[in-house]
N, C-alpha and C positions, 0 to 999 in steps of 0.2 A: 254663131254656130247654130246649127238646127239641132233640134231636140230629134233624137232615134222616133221615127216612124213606128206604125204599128208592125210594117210589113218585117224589120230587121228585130222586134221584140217575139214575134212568135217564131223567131228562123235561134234564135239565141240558146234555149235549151237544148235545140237539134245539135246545132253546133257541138256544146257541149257534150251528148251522147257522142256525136262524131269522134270530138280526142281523147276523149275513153275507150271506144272501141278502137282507136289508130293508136292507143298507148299498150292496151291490150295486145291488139296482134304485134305488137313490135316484142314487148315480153314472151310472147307465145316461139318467133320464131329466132329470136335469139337463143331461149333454151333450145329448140328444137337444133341449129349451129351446135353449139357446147355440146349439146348430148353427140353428133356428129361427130366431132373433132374427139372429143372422148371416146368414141368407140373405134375410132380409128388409130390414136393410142395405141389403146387395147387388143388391138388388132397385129400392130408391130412387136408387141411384147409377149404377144404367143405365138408369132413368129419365131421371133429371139431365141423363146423359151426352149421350142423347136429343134431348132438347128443345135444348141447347144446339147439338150438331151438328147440329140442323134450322135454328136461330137462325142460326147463321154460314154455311151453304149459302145461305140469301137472302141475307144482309148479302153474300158474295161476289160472287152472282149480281149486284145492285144495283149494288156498287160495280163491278166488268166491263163493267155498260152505260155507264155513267156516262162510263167514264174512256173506251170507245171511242166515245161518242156526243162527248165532247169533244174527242178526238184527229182524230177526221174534220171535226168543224167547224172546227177551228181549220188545214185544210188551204188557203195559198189558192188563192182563183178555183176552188173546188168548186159553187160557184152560179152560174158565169159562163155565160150562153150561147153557143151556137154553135161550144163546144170548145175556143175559144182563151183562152190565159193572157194575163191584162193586164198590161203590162211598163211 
């Protein structure tokens, strides 16, 4: 076996810097994915959130007319002519 040269002893720390820095950017753009995927999540879910509190703004609105169109009808002698209440 040959003993390591001088030339592969001064390349050896570089090296080292090298998969530090290629461990580094891997860390770096893996969060940088997750933050990603997580804001896109986040993004369906105020979607979601959306469509549903548009959903229950009618459904209120509807049920409000509803219950005062039957609250008025069910007043009596609201159809009676001439003002007066029939007793």
């Amino acid at each position: 076996m040959e003993s390591p040269t001088l030339s592969t002893l001064e390349f050896s720390p570089l090296r080292n810097d090298l998969k530090s820095i290629l461990r580094e950017t891997r860390f770096i753009t893996d969060r940088i994915k997750k933050k990603q995927e997580d804001d896109q999540v986040m993004s369906d879910w105020k979607f979601a959130s959306a469509v549903l509190d548009r959903f229950f703004l009618w459904f209120f609105f509807v049920f409000i007319l509803i219950c005062t169109g039957a609250v008025l009808l069910t007043v009596p002698g609201i159809f009676v002519s001439g003002g007066e209440l029939e007793t």
